[in-house]
Rosetta silent file (secondary structure, phi, psi, omega in degrees, C-alpha in Angstrom):
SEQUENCE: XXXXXXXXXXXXXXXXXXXXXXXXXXXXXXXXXXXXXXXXXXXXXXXXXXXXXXXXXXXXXXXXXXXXXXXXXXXXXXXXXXXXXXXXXXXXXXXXXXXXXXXXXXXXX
SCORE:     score description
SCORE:     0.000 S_00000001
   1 L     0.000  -44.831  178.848    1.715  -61.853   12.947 S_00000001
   2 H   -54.891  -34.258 -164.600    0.052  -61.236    9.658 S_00000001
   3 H  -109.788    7.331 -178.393   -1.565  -57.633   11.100 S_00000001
   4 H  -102.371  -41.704   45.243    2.164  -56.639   12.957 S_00000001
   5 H    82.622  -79.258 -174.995    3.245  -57.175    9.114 S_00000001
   6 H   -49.123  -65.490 -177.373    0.652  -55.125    7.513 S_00000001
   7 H   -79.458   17.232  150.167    1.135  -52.152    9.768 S_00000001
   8 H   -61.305  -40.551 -156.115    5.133  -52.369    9.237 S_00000001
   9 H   -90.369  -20.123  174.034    4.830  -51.895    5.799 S_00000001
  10 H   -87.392    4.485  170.746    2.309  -49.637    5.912 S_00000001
  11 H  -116.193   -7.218  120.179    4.017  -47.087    8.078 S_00000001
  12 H     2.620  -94.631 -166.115    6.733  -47.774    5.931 S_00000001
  13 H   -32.613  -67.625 -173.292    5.361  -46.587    2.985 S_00000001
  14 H   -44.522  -27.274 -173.613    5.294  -42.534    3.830 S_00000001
  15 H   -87.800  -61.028  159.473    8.919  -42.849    4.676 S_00000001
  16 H   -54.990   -4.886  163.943   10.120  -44.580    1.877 S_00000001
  17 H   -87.672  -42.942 -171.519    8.154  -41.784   -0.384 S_00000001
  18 H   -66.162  -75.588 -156.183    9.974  -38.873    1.643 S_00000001
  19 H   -58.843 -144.942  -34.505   13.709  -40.633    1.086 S_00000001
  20 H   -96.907  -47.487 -163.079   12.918  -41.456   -2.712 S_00000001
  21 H   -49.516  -47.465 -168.595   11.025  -37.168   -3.090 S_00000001
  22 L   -73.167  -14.517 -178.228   14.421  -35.935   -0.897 S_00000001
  23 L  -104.845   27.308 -177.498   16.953  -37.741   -2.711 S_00000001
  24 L   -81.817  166.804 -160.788   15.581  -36.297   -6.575 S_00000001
  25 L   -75.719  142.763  158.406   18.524  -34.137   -8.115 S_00000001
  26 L  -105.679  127.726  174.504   17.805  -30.110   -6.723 S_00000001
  27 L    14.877  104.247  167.963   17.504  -27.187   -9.120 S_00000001
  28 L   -73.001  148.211  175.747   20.153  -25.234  -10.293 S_00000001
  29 L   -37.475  -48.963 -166.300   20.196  -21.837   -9.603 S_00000001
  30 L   -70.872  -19.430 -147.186   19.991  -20.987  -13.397 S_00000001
  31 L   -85.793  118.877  173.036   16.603  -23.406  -14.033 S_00000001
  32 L    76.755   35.192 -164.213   13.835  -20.922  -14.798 S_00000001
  33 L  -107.628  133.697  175.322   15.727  -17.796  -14.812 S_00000001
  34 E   -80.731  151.896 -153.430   14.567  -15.701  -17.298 S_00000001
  35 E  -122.424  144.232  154.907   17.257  -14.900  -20.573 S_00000001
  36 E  -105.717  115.963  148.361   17.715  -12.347  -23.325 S_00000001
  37 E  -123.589  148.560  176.375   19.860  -13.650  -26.253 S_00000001
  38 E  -128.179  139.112 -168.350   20.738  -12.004  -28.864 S_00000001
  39 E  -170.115 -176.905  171.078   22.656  -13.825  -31.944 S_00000001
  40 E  -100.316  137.370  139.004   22.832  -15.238  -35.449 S_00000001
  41 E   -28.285  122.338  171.356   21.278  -18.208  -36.357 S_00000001
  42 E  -128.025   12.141  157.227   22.967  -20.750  -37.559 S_00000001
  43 E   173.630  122.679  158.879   20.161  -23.560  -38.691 S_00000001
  44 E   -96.987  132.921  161.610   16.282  -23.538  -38.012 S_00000001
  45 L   173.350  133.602 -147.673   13.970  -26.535  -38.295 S_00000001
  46 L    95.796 -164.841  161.414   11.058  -27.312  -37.118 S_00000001
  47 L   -85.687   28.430 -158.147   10.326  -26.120  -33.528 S_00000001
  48 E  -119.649  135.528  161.684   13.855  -26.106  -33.313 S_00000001
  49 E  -134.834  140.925  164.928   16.677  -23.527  -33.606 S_00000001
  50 E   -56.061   61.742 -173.282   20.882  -23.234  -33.330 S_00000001
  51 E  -105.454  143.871 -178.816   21.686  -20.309  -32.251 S_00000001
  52 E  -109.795  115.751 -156.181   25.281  -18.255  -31.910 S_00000001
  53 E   -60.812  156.069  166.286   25.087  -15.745  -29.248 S_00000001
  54 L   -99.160    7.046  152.099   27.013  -12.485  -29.905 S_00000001
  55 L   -51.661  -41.270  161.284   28.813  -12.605  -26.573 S_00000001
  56 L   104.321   17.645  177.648   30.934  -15.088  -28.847 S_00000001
  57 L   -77.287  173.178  175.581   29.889  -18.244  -25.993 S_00000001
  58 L   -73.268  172.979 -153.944   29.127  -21.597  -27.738 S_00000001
  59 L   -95.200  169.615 -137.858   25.856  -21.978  -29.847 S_00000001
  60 L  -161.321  100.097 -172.530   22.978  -22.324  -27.688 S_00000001
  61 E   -78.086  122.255 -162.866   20.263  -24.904  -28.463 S_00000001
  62 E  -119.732  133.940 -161.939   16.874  -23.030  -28.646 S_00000001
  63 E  -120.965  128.454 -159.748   13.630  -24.687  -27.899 S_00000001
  64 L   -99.456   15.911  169.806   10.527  -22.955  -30.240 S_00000001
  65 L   -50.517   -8.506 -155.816    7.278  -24.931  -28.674 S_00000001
  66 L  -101.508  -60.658 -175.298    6.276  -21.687  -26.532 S_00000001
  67 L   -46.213   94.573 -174.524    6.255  -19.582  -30.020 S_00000001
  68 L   -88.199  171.345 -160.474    4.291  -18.826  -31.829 S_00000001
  69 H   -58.174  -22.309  179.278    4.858  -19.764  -35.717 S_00000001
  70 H   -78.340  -10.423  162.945    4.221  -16.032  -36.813 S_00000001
  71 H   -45.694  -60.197 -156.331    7.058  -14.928  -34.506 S_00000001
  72 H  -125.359   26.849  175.421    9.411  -17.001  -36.380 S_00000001
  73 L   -71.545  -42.078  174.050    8.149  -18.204  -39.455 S_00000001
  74 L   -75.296    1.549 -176.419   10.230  -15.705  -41.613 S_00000001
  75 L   -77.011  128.130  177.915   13.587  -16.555  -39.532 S_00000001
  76 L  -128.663  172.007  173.032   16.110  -18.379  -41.936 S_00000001
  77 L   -29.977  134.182  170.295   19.685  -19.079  -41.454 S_00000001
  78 L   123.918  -41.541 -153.700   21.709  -16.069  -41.227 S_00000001
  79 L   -96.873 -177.983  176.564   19.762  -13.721  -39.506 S_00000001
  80 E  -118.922  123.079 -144.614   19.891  -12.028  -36.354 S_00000001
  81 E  -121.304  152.752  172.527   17.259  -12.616  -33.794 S_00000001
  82 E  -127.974  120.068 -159.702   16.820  -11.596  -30.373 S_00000001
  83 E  -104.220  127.369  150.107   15.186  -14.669  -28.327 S_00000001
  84 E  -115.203  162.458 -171.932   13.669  -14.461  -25.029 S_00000001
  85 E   173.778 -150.306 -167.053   12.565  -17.519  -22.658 S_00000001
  86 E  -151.709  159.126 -154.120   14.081  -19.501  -19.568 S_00000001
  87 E   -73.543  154.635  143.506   16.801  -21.690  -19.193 S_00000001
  88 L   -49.447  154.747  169.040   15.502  -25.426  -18.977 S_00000001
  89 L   -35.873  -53.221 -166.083   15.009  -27.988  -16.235 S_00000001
  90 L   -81.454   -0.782 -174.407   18.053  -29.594  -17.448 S_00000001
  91 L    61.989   28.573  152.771   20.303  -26.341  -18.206 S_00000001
  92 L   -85.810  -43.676 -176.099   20.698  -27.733  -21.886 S_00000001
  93 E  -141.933  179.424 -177.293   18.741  -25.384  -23.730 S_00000001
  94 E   -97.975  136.092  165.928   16.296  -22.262  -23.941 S_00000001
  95 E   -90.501   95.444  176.775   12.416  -22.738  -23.871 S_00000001
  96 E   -47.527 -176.566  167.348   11.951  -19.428  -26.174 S_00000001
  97 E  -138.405  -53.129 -174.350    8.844  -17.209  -25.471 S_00000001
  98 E  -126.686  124.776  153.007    9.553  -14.649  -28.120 S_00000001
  99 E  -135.376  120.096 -169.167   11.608  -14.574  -31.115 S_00000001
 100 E  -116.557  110.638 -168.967   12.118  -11.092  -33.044 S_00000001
 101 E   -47.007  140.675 -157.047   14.381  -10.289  -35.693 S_00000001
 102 H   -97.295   11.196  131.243   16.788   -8.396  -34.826 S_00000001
 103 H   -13.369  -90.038 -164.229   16.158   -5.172  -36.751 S_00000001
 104 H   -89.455   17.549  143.327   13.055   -4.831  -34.792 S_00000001
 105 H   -51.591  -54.077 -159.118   14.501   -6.003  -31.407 S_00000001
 106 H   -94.560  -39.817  137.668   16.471   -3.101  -31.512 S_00000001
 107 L   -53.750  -23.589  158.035   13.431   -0.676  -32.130 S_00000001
 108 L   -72.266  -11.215  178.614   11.622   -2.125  -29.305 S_00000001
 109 L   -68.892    0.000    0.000   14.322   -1.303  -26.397 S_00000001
């Protein structure tokens, strides 16, 4: 009884890994799409930045771990930066790549 037991649970097992892998949340379309914003700042700190898009959408939580600090060491409130990266897993915020002030954004097109 004990080895009718064993091999239950163990042929189990693969099946109860597929249902828990197939029933995880699936992607949104938008997760890893790559973004151009361009906006003002409204508060840096940290790896972290605010930003307010000039499309005139809601501020846009910007995430600066990707960056490096000489990108965006001179950005302070105020100024107008043009950040690229990709949306997050979660659709909350942007994982920058680049951030360039936007003076020389706009010599770089």
């Amino acid at each position: 009884m004990h080895s009718t037991r064993g091999l239950l649970i163990t042929r189990s097992l693969p099946i109860a890994f597929a249902v828990l892998v197939l029933s995880q949340p699936l992607p949104v379309d938008a997760q890893g799409q790559d973004v151009r914003l361009l906006g003002r700042v409204q508060w840096i700190a940290a790896q972290r930045m605010m930003l307010l898009p000039q499309a005139g959408a809601i501020p846009v939580n910007v995430d600066l771990n990707h960056v490096p600090l000489a990108q965006y060491a001179a950005v302070v409130q105020g100024n107008q930066v043009a950040v690229d990266g990709v949306i997050s897993n979660d659709g909350r915020r942007i994982i920058a790549t680049s951030v360039v002030l936007f003076e020389e954004a706009r010599e770089n097109r």
